[in-house]
Every structure is written in C-alpha cells, then in structure tokens.
N, C-alpha and C positions, 0 to 999 in steps of 0.2 A: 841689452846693448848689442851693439854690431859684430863686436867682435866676440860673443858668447858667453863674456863673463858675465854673472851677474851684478845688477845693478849696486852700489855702493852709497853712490849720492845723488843728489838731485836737487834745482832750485823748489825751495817751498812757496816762500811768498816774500815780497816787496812792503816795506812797512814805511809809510808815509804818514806824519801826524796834517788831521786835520781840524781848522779853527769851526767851522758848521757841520757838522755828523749830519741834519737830515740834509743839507745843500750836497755835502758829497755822494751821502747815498742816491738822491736822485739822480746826481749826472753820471755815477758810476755805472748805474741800473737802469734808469728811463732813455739816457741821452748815449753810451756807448752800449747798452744791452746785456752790462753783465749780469750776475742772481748774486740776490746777498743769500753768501754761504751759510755766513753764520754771525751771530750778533750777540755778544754779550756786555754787561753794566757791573764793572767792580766799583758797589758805593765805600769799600773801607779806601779803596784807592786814587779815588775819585773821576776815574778814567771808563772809556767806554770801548771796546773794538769789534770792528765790525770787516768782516771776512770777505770780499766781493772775485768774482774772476767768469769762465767762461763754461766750465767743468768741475766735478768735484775735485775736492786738494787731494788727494790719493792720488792722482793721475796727473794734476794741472799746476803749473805755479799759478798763484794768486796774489792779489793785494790787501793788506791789511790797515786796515784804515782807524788811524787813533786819536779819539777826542778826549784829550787833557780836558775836566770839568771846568776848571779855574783859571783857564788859557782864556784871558781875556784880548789878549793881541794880535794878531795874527802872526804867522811863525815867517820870521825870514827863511827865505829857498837857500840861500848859501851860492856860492859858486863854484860844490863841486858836485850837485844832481843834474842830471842832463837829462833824460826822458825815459817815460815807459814805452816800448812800442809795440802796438799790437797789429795783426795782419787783419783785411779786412776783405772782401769780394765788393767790386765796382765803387772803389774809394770816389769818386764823382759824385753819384749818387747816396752814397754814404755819409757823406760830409753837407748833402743839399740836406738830408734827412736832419743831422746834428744841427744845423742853422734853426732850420722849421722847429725847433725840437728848444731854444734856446742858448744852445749849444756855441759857444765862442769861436771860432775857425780861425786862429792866428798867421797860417801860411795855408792856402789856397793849394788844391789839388793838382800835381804836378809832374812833371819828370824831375829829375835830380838832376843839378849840372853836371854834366858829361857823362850823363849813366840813362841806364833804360827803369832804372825803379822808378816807378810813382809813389810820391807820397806826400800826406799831409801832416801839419800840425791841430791840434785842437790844447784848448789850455781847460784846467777843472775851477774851480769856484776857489780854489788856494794857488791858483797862478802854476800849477803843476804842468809841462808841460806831455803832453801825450801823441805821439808818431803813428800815426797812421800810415799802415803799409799795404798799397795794391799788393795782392796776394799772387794773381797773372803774374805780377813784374819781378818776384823774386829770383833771382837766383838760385838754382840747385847746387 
C-alpha cells in the first residue's frame, strides 16, 4: 500500500452464477480475452466453478463464474447488480474486435455525458452487463 502498511485485504473475485458454463466461458475467454484460471466439477454438489480474469488471483481480482447442474432457467439479474467494468486500450477497436468475434455491443463506444471517459457496454450470454473503459480516458 501507499502508505507503508502492509497489505490487509483485497478484492478476490466477483461471483456471478451462470445458466451455460461452455457459453460463458467462451465469451469470458475468446470474446473479452480473459484465461480460464481454474475450473473445477463438484458432482456430490451438483455445481461447477470456473475461475476466469486477466492475471493470476494472487495478484488480480477475478470472476467466478457458477453453473448450478439443475438450473434449468435462467437466473433473473435482480435490480441491484450494475456491471463489471474492466479497462481496455482503444475501446473502438476493441469493441469492432467483440462484434466480429460475436460479441453483443449494447451501448456503442463513446464519451460519457459531460465527461472525457470513453466507454462502452458489452452484455455476456446471461444478460450480464460489462463496462468497457478507454484506458487514455481515465482519470488519475
């Protein structure tokens, strides 16, 4: 930390159930680039979770992505999840990439009203949605 103490706590991972495990993992891995960490099948449980992100979890928060076996429905979003948002270099391009790539693009790449960020939305295969942030456009 900054101020020399040492570190205490930290985000680990974001855990999101999902209705298609190989649907997600593909848009998690092929369409935004993240590695699946790690992937494991509890059959006494009947659940499956699979670990995706940009870096190892020692270092990185990540998402955790969980398929209930016998989730036949798919899961209402609720109305109190709002987004993951991750930072991207030439969101433009990045988003042309996610199109070509099958990838959903809900809000088109942008400035923000009355701000100099750019960004976009992209949604996942569970209606999740995902912020896409010019990386240039942040704020320090």
């Amino acid at each position: 930390m900054s101020d020399g103490q040492p570190r205490t706590h930290r985000v680990m991972h974001t855990m999101i159930r999902v209705h298609d495990l190989d649907a997600s993992l593909d848009f998690y891995t092929r369409i935004l680039k993240m590695k699946l960490l790690r992937k494991h099948d509890f059959p006494e449980g009947r659940f499956s979770l699979a670990f995706v992100g940009y870096g190892p979890e020692a270092d990185n928060a990540v998402i955790e992505l969980t398929h209930n076996w016998d989730q036949s429905d798919p899961y209402d979003l609720g109305s109190g999840y709002g987004h993951v948002a991750i930072a991207v270099q030439d969101i433009y391009s990045a988003c042309d990439e996610i199109k070509r790539n099958g990838g959903k693009i809900i809000r088109e790449a942008g400035p923000m009203k009355n701000d100099t960020l750019v960004l976009a939305f992209v949604e996942d295969p569970d209606g999740y949605k995902i912020e896409l942030i010019d990386a240039d456009t942040v704020a320090a």
